[in-house]
C-alpha positions in Angstrom: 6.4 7.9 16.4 4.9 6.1 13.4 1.0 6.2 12.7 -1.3 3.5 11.7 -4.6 4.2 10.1 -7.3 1.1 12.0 -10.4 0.3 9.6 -13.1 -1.7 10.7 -14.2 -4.6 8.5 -15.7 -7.3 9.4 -19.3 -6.2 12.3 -18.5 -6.6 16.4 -22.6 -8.8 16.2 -22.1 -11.8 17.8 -18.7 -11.0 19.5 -17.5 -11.3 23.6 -18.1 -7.6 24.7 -14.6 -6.9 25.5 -14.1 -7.1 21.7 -16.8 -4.9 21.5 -15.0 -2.4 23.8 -11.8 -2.5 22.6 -13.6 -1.6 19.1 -14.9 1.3 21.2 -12.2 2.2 22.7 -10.0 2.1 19.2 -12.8 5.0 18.0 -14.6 2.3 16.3 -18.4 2.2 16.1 -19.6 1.2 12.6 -18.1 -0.9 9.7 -15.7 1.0 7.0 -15.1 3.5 9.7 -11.3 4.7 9.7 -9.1 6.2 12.7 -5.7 6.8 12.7 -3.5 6.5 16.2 0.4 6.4 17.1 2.0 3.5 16.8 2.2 3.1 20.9 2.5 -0.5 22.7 -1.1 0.1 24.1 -2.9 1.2 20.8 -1.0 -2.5 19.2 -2.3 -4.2 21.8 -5.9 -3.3 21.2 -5.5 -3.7 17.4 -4.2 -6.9 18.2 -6.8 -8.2 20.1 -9.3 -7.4 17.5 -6.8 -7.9 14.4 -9.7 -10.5 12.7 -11.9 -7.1 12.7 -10.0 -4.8 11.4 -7.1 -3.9 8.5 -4.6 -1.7 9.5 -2.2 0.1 7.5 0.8 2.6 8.2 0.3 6.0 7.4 3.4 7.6 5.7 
């Protein structure tokens, strides 16, 4: 299964809380912070959701 690397870079102030928990839930808690996660249909989903947050890239 592929791997994407998430990077958070724009700040979850002044966003609905359940952008603030999926940023959580991603492994996100401050700004420039970097995680990497398979490519599953849940972990898209999330990115997804908070896509104007964060840059993703795939991880080769």
């Amino acid at each position: 299964m592929k791997k994407i690397r998430v990077k958070q870079v724009r700040s979850k102030i002044r966003r609905p809380q359940d952008q603030k928990r999926t940023l959580e839930a991603l492994g996100l808690r401050k700004m420039d912070q970097v995680v990497e996660h398979e490519a599953s249909a849940t972990i898209l989903g999330m990115v997804n959701k908070v896509k104007h947050l964060v840059s993703v890239e795939e991880v080769k």
